[in-house]
C-alpha positions in Angstrom: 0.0 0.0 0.0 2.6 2.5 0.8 4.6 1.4 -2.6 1.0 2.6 -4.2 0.1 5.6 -2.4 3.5 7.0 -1.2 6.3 5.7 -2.5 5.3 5.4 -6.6 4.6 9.0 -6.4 6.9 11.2 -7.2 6.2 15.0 -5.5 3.2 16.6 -4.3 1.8 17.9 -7.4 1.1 14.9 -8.9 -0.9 13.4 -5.9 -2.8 16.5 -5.7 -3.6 15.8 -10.2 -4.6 12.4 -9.3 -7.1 13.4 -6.8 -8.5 16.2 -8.5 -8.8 13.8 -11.5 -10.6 11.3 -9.3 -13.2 14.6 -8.9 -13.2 14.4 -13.4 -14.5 10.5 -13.3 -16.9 11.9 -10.7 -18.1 14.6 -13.2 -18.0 17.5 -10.7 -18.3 20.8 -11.6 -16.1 22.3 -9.0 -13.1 21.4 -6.8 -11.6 23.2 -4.4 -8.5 22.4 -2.9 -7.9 24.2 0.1 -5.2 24.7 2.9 -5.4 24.5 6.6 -2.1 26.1 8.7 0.3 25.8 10.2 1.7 23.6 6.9 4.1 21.8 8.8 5.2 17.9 9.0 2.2 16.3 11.6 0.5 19.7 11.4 -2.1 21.4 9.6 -4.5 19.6 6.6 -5.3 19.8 2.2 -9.1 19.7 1.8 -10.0 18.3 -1.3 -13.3 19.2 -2.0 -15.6 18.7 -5.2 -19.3 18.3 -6.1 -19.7 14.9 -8.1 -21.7 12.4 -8.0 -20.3 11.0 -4.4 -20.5 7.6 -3.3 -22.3 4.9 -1.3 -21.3 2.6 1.5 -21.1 -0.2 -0.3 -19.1 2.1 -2.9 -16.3 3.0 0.0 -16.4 -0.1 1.0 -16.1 -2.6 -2.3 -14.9 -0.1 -4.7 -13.0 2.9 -2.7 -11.1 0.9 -0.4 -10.3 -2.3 -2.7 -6.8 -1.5 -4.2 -7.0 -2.1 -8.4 -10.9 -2.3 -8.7 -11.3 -2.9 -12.7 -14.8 -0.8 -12.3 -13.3 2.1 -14.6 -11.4 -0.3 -17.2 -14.9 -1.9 -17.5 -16.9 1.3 -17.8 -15.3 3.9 -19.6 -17.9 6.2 -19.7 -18.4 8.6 -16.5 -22.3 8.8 -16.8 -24.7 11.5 -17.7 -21.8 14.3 -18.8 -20.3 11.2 -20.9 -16.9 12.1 -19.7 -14.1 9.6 -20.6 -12.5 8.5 -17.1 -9.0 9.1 -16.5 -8.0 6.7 -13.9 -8.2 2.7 -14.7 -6.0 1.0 -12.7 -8.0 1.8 -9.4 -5.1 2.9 -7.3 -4.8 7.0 -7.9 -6.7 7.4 -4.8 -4.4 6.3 -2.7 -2.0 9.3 -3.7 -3.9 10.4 -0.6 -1.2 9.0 1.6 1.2 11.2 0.1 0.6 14.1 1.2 -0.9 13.1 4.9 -0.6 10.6 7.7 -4.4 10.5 8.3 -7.5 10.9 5.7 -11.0 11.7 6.5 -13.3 10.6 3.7 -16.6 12.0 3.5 -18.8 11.6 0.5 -22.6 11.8 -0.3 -24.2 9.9 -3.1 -26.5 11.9 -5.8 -29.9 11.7 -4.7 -29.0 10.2 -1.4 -30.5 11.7 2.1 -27.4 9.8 3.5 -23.6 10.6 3.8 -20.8 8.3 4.4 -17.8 9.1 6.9 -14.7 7.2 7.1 -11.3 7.7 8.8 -8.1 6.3 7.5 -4.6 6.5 9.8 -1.9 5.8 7.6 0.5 5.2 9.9 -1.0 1.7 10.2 0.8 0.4 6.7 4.0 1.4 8.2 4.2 -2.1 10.5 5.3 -4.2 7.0 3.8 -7.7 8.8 0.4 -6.4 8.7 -2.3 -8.1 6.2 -4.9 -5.5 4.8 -7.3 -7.1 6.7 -5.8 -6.3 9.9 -5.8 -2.8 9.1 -8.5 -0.9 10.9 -10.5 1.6 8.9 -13.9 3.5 10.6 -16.7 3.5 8.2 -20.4 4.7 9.2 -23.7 6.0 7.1 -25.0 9.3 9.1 -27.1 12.2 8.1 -25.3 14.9 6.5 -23.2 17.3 8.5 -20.9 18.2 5.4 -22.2 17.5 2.1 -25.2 20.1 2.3 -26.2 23.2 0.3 -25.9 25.0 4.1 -22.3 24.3 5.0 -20.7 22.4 2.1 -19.0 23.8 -1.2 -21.8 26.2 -1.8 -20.9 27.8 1.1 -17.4 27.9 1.4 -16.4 28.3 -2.3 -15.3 31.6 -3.3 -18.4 34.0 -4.5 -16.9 35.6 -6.8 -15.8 33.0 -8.8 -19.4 31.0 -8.7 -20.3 29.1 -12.3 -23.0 30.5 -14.4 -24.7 27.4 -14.1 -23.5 25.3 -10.9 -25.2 22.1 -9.5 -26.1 22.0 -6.0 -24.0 20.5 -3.7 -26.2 17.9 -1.8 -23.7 15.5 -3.3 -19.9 15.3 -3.5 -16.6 14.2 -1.9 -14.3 15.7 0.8 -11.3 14.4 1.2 -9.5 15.5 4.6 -5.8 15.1 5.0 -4.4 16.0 8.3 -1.1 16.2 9.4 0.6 16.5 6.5 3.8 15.0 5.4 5.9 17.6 3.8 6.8 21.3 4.6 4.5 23.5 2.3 6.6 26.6 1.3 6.3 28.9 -2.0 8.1 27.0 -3.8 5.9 23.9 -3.7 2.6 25.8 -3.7 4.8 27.0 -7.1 5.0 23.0 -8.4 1.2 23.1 -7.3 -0.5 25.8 -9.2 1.7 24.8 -12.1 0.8 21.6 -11.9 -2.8 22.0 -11.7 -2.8 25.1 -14.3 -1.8 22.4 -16.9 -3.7 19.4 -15.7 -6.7 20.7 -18.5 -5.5 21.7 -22.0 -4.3 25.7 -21.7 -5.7 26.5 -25.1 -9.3 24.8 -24.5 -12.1 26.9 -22.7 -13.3 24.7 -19.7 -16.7 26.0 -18.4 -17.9 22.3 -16.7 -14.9 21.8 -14.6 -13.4 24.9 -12.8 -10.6 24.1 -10.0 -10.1 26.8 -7.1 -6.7 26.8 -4.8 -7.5 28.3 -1.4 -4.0 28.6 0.1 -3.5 29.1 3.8 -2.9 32.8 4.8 0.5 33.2 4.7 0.4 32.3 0.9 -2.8 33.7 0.1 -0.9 35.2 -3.1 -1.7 31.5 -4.6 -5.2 31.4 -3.9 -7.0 31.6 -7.1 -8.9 29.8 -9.9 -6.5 27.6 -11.7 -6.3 29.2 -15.0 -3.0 29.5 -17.7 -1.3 33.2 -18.3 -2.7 35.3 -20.4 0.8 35.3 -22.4 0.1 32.4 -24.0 -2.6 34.5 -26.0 -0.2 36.1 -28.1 2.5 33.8 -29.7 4.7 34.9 -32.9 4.5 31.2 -34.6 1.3 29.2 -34.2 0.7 25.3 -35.4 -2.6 23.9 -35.6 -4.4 20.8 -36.7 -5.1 16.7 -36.7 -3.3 13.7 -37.8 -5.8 10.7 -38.2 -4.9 7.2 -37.8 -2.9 6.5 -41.1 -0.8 9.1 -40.7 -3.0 11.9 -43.2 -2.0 15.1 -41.8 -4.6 18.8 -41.9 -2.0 21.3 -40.0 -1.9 24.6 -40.6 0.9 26.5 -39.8 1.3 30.2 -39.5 3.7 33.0 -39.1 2.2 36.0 -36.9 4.1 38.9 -37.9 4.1 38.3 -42.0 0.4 36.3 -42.0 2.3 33.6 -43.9 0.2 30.3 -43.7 1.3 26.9 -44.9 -1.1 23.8 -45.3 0.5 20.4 -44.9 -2.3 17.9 -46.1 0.1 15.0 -47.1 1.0 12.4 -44.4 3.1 10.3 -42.8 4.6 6.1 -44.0 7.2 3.9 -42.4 9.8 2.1 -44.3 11.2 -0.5 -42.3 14.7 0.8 -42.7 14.2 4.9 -42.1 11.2 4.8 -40.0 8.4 7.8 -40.4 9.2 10.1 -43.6 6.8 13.0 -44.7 5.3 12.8 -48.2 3.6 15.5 -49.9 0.0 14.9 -50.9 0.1 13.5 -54.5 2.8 11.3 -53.5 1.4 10.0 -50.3 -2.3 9.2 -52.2 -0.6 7.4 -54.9 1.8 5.2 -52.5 -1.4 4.2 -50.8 -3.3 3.0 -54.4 0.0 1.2 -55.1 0.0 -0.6 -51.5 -3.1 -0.4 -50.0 -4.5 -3.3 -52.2 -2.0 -6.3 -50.7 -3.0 -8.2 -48.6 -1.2 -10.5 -46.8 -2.7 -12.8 -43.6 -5.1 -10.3 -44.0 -3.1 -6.9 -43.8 -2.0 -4.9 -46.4 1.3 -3.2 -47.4 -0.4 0.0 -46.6 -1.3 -1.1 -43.5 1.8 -2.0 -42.4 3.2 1.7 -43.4 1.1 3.5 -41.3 2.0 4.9 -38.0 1.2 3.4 -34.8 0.2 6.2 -32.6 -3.4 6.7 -33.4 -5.0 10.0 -34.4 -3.6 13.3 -32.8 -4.8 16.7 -32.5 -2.1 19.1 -32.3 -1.4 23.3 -31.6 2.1 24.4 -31.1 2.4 27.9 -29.9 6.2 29.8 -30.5 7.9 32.4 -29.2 11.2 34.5 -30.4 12.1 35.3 -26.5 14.9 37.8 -27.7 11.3 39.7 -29.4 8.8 39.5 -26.8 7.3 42.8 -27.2 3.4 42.4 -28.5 3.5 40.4 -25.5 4.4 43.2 -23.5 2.7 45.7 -25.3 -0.5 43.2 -24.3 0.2 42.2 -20.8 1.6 45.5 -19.6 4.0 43.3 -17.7 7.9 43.6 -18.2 10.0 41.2 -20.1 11.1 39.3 -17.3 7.6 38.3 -16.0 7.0 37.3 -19.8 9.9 35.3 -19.5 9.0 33.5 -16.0 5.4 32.9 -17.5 7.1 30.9 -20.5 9.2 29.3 -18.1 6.5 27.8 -16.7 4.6 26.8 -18.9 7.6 25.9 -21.8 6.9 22.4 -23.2 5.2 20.1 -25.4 2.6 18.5 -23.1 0.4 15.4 -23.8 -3.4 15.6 -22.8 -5.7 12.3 -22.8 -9.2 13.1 -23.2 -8.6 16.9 -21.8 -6.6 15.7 -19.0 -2.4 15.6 -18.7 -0.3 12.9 -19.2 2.5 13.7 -16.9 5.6 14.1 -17.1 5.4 15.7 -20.4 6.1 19.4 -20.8 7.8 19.4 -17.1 10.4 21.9 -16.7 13.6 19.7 -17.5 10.9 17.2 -19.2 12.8 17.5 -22.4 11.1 14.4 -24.1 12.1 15.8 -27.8 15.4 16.2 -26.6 14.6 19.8 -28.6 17.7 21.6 -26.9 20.2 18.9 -27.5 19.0 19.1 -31.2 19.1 22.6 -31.0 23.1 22.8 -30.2 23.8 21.2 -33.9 21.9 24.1 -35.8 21.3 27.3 -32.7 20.3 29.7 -35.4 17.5 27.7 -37.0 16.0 25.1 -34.4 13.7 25.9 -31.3 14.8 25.3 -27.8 12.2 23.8 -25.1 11.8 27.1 -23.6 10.2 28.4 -26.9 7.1 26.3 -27.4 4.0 25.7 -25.1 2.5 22.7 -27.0 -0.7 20.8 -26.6 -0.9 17.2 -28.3 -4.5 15.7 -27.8 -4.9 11.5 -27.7 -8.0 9.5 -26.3 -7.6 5.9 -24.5 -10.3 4.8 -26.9 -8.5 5.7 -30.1 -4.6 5.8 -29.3 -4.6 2.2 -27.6 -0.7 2.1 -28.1 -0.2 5.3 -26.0 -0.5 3.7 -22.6 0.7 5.0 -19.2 3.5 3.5 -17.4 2.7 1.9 -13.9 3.7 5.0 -11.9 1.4 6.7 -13.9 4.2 9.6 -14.8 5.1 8.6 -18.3 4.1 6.7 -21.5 5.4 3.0 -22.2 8.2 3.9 -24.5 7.1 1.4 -27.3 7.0 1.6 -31.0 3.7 4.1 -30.6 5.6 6.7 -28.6 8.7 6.0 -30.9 6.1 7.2 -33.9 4.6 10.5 -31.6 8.4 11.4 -31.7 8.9 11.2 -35.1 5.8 13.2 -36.5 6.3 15.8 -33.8 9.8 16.1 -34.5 8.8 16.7 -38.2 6.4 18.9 -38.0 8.7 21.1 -35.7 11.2 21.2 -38.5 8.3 22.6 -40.5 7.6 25.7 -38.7 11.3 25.9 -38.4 11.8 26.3 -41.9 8.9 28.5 -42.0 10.2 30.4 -39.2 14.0 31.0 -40.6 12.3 32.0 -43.6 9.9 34.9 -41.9 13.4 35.9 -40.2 15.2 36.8 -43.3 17.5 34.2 -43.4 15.9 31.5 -45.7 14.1 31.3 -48.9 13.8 35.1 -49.2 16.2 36.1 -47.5 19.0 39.3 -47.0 21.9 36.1 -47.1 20.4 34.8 -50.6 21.2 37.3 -52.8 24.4 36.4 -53.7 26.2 32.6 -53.8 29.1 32.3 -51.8 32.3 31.0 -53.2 34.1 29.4 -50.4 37.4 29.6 -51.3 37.3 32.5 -53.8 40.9 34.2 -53.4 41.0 37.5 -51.6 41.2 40.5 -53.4 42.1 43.6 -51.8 42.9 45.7 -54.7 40.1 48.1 -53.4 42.3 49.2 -50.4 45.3 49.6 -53.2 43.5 51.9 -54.5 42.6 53.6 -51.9 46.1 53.2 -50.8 47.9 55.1 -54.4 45.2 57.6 -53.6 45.9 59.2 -50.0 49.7 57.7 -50.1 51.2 56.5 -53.5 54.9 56.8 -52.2 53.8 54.5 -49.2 55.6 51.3 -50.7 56.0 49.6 -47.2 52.6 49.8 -47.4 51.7 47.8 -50.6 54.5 45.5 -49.7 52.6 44.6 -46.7 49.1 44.6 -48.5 50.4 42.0 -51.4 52.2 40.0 -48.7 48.9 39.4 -46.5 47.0 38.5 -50.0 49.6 36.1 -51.0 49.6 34.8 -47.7 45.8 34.4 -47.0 45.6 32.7 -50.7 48.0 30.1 -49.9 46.1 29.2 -46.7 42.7 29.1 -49.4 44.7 26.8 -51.1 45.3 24.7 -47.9 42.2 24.8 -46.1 41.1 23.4 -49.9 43.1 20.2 -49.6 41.9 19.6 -46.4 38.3 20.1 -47.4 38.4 17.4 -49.8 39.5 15.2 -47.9 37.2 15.7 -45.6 34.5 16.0 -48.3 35.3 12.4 -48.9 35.3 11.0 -45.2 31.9 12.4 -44.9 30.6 10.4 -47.8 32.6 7.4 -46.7 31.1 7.1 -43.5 27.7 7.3 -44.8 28.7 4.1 -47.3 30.8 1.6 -44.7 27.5 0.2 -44.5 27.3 -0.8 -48.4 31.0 -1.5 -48.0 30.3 -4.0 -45.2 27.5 -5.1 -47.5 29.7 -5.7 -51.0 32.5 -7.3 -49.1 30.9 -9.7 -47.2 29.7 -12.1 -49.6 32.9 -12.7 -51.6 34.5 -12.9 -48.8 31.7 -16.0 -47.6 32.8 -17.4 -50.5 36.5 -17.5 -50.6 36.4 -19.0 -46.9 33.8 -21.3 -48.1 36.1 -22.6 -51.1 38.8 -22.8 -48.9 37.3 -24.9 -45.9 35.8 -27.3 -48.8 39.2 -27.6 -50.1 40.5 -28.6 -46.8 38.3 -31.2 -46.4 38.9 -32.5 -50.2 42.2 -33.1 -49.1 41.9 -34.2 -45.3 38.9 -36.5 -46.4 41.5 -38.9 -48.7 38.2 -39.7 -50.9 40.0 -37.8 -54.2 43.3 -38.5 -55.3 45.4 -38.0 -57.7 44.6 -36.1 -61.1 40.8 -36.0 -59.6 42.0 -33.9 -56.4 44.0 -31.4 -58.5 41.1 -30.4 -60.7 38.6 -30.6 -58.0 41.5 -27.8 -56.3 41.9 -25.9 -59.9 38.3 -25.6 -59.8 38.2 -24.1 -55.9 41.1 -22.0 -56.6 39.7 -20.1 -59.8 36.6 -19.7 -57.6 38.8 -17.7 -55.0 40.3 -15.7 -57.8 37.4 -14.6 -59.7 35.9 -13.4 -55.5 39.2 -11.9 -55.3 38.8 -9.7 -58.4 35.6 -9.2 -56.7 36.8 -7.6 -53.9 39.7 -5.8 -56.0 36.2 -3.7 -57.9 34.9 -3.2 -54.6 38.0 -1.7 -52.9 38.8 0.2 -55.9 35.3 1.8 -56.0 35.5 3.0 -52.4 39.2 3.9 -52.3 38.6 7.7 -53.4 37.2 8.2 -50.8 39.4 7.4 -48.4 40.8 10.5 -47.5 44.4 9.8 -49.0 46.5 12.7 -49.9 45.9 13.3 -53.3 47.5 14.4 -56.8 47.2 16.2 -59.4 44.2 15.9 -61.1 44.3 13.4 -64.0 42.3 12.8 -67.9 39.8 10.1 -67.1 36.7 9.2 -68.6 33.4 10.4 -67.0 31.4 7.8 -67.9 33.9 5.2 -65.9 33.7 7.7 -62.8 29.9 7.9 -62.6 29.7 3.9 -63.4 31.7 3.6 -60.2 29.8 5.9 -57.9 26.8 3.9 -59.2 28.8 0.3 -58.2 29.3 1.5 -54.8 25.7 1.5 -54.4 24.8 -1.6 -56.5 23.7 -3.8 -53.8 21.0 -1.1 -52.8 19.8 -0.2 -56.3 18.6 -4.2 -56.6 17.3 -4.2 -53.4 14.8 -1.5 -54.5 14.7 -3.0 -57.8 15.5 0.4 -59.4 16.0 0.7 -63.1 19.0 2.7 -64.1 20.3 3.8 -67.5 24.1 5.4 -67.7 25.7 7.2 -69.9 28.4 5.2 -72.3 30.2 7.3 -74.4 34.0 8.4 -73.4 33.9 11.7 -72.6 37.6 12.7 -71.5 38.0 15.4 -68.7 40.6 16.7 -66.6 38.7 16.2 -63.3 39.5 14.5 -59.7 38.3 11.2 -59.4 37.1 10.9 -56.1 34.8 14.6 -56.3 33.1 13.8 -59.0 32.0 10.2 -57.5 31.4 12.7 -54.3 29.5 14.6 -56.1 27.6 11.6 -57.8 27.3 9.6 -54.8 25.2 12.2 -53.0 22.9 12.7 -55.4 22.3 9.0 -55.9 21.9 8.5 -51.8 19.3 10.9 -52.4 17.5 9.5 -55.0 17.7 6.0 -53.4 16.1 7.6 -50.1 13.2 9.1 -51.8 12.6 6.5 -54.5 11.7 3.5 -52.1 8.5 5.9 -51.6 7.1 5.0 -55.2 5.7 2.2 -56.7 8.3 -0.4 -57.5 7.4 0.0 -60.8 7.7 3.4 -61.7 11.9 3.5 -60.0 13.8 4.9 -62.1 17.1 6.7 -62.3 18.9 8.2 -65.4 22.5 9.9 -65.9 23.8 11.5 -69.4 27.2 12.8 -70.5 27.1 15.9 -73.0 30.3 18.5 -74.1 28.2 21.4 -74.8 31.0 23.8 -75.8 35.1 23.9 -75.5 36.6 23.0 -71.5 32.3 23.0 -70.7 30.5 19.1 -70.3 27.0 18.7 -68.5 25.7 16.0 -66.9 21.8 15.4 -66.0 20.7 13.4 -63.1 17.6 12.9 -63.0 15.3 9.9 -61.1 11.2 9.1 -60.7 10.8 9.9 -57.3 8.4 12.0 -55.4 10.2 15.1 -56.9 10.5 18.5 -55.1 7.7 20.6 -54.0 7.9 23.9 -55.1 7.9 25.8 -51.9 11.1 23.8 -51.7 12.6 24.2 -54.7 15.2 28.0 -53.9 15.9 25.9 -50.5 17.7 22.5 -51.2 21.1 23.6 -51.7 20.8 25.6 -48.4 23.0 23.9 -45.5 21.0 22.1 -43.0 17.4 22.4 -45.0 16.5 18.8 -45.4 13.1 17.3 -45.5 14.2 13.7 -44.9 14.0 12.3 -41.7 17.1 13.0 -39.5 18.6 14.6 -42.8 21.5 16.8 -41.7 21.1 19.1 -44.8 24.6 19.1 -46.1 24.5 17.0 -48.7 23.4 19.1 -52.0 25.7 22.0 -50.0 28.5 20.0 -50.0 27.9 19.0 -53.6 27.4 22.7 -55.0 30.6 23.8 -53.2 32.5 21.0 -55.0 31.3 21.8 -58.4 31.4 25.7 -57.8 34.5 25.8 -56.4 37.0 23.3 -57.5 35.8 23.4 -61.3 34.0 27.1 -61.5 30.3 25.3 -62.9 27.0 25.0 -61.2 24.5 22.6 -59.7 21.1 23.5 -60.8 17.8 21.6 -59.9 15.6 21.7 -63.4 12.0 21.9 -63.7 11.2 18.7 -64.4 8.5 17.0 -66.9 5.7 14.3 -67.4 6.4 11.9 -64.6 10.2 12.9 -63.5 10.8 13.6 -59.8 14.2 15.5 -59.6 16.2 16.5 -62.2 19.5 18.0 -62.0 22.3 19.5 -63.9 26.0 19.4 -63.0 27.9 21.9 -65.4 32.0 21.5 -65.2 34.4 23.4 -67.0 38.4 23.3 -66.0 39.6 21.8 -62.5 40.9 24.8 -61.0 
């Protein structure tokens, strides 16, 4: 008992929650929770006070008292206000120990003339070699003293914060808890309020269940109806909308300050490998027709695609907290109050039917892990501290989505896994939208120009300005030419050493294929071998028989050996070895070995490809143009295992359009790029794939612009192409 009541609780707060959502299953209108001094350990009391439905003896007595009744598991349905219960496992009452040594329960049933009165001391559960049915507990039916229109909650709760339209309170429960367990200070009458102020959804209007904290004098600053800030009325960024079981998504999302508003109608599908991914509409509708129609033991492809969390309703609401001024201008409060009422209510909480899941949206609940993303990209991702967040689940419909026994906490299982993928999406929405808004994106001051990374320095402006106030000054333009010689050479350095990192990059996003390629070969050398062995140690073969059965494993072994020699020699450009000058090659060769490395993974997804065949001799470096290749293939690979198998197709040509100048066009038949999307892509850290770091296409431009003076251009594409791209290269510089 005290592991249920006591001990599996974790603070105050939530023992107070579970009692006052005891009063919810009830259907009460009211609750007041009020406090009794001196609050002091053994002293003082918490009244917990609300006008439902009450209970009978035999209720107390069978139900009330009987740890893990399945009464509220069976009927999930409150009654006449058709509330969905929050408690099922039976045991939330007992949170009741918690926060006192002694409980007086006193309850009377609707449309009873009777009210029941119990006492319960604690203390008794403290002696561990007691059975429950040595525990003495005082029960008794009386007339009411309590529960009456007279003296009850009519009378005591606060008159200027009476209902409209309030029931009378000739029924109810009080719950009595003297001497209290814990020291009640400001800082847990704090955890309280805050706790209490988020139980019910901040952004939904509650008019049939009010909650009133009545705090002893010495704190009577907390007494108050339980209501949110009013700062939360007036956020720069807003997101709202549903997601419904099979992952469809209606969210809107909205920039405050520009009235930018962005629909997102298409929806969410697993693949087995990368989890969740976004599609846009058309492509999410037609993956569905091409899978939906499947069956197998009875469930479809489609089926299997779709995430496991259930429906969701979502609103985000976003703050820039270095630009809080509407909410100033608003509030009239100054920006560190704004800042403390943020603070308090930061965080993406979970509500099941109206009430919180805890301990979602906590302070230092982090359950996004929204800062830690937020230290790999600070200027474009939001913190915790920026978002008060409301996701909305039912038990009914989000059966995956279940508590964990301490009641703090979902199970973390493949549905909660899914909840943190689509919200972590749909954050990286408005972030995009947001960085946009802020003049650093799509439309953005730091788009009007391309930036050449290592363009050489040129200072012939201050030379000039130099022969013009001081043309004898030749220290002077020795010094200048000496800092431009030096800071080019270092251009020329830092160069080298971007390659090679360049190509460490992509080869740690291949050891995986390499692993892949190398392994079977290498099976079957060892196999060849062992079987060779045993030819020999077996004595069955002898002779002229054993050497050709030998001959046979040996050519075997060779022909896996040359094998492995492709594979090694498709991967070793990009293994970070200094390199020379660069060489004539063929580009067709090059981009049929960036296509090699990935061989194993093209079949897999039974893609059709068609390369170019020609010999078109450049002066290029071997392992940046495979980079370059490489990335935009990984790209096309991710995307393409999102179309029917039978539309996957991929397609490279070679052209020399003019003198030292030779395009190539990549193009493949996957979902393509949406056009809100399109100015982005080449942006680093924009990426619409899940967990995408954004550097890929970045790194690729900077290659192409900068180590061979051409472009990387995304096309508008035709009939049924997804992306197309061209890669112009003139001389290696």
């Amino acid at each position: 008992m005290k592991t249920l009541g006591s001990e599996l609780i974790s603070n105050d707060a939530v023992a107070a929650i579970e009692l006052v959502k005891n009063a919810y299953d009830a259907e009460a209108s009211r609750v007041l929770i009020k406090f009794v001094g001196p609050l002091l350990p053994g002293q003082g009391r918490i009244d917990i006070f609300d006008d439902g439905a009450g209970m009978s003896l035999d209720v107390v007595r069978g139900a009330w008292m009987e740890p893990a009744t399945p009464s509220k598991r069976q009927n999930t349905s409150s009654g006449s206000k058709g509330r969905r219960v929050l408690g099922e496992k039976g045991i939330g009452r007992f949170a009741a120990m918690r926060l006192a040594s002694e409980l007086e329960l006193i309850t009377r049933a609707r449309g009873s003339d009777q009210e029941v009165y119990g006492i319960f001391d604690w203390s008794q559960f403290d002696d561990e070699q007691k059975y429950l049915d040595e525990v003495l507990i005082l029960t008794e039916q009386r007339k009411p003293q309590t529960i009456r229109s007279d003296v009850g909650l009519d009378a005591i709760w606060p008159k200027r914060e009476v209902p409209v339209e309030c029931p009378p309170s000739e029924q109810g429960t009080l719950l009595r808890m003297s001497k209290l367990a814990q020291v009640w200070d400001a800082e847990r009458f704090r955890l309280i309020q805050r706790g209490l102020s988020r139980l019910i959804s901040p952004f939904k209007e509650n008019k049939d269940f009010r909650v009133f904290l009545q705090a002893s004098e010495e704190f009577s600053e907390f007494s108050s109806e339980i209501t949110p800030p009013v700062v939360l009325n007036y956020p720069h960024y807003t997101v709202n909308g549903t997601i419904d079981p099979q992952g469809k998504c209606n969210l809107t999302l909205e920039v405050k300050a520009t009235g930018e508003v962005r629909s997102v109608t298409g929806g969410y599908v697993r693949e087995e490998k990368d989890g969740l991914q976004y599609l846009e509409n058309d492509v999410y509708l037609r993956l569905k027709q091409a899978t939906e129609s499947q069956p197998e033991n009875g469930i479809t492809e489609w089926q299997k695609k779709n995430p496991t969390c259930g429906p969701l309703q979502i609103e985000l609401r976003i703050w820039d907290r270095d630009d809080l001024g509407n909410v100033i201008q608003q509030t009239g409060s100054n920006v560190q109050t704004v800042r403390a009422d943020l603070d308090a209510f930061a965080g993406i909480n979970i509500y099941r039917d109206g009430f919180r899941v805890l301990p979602y949206g906590e302070p230092n609940n982090d359950w996004l892990r929204l800062d830690m993303r937020r230290v790999q990209n600070p200027t474009k991702r939001l913190s915790n501290n920026q978002i008060v967040g409301h996701i909305s689940i039912t038990a009914d419909q989000n059966t995956g989505l279940k508590d964990q026994s301490n009641r703090e906490g979902l199970d973390e299982n493949q549905s909660y896994s899914d909840l943190r993928e689509i919200m972590k999406s749909i954050l990286s929405m408005i972030e995009d939208l947001r960085k946009k808004a802020k003049g650093t994106g799509e439309s953005g001051k730091n788009d009007n120009h391309t930036l050449n990374l290592f363009a050489p320095l040129d200072l012939s402006p201050i030379r000039q300005h130099l022969e013009t106030i001081s043309p004898k000054d030749e220290v002077a333009k020795e010094l200048i030419n000496n800092v431009e010689r030096s800071f080019n050479r270092q251009v020329e350095s830092l160069k080298a050493v971007v390659a090679k990192y360049h190509a460490l990059a992509t080869m740690g996003q291949l050891v995986d294929r390499l692993l892949h390629d190398g392994r079977l070969p290498l099976a079957k050398i060892r196999k060849e071998a062992l079987l060779g062995h045993e030819d020999i140690a077996e004595g069955h073969l002898t002779g002229e028989t054993l050497l050709n059965r030998l001959a046979n494993r040996l050519r075997v072994i060779d022909g896996q050996g040359d094998v492995l020699t492709t594979v090694f020699r498709r991967y070793e450009p990009f293994g970070g070895r200094k390199r020379g000058r660069p060489k004539q090659l063929y580009l067709e060769k090059i981009i049929g070995d960036a296509f090699g490395v990935c061989a194993s993974q093209i079949a897999d997804l039974k893609i059709g490809t068609s390369l170019p065949t020609g010999q078109t001799l450049v002066r290029v470096d071997e392992a940046e143009i495979q980079e370059v290749i490489v990335n935009l293939l990984q790209n096309s690979l991710y995307w393409l295992q999102f179309v029917d198998v039978a539309h996957r197709r991929i397609d490279v040509t070679v052209s020399r359009t003019a003198q030292d100048h030779v395009e190539i066009i990549f193009s493949d038949t996957g979902p393509g790029i949406p056009e809100e999307n399109r100015a982005r892509i080449f942006e680093p850290y924009f990426s619409t794939k899940k967990d995408g770091v954004g550097l890929g296409l970045a790194i690729v431009g900077e290659i192409i612009m900068d180590y061979y003076g051409g472009k990387l251009e995304l096309l508008d594409s035709t009939g049924a192409s997804g992306a197309v791209f061209r890669i112009t290269l003139t001389k290696r510089v």
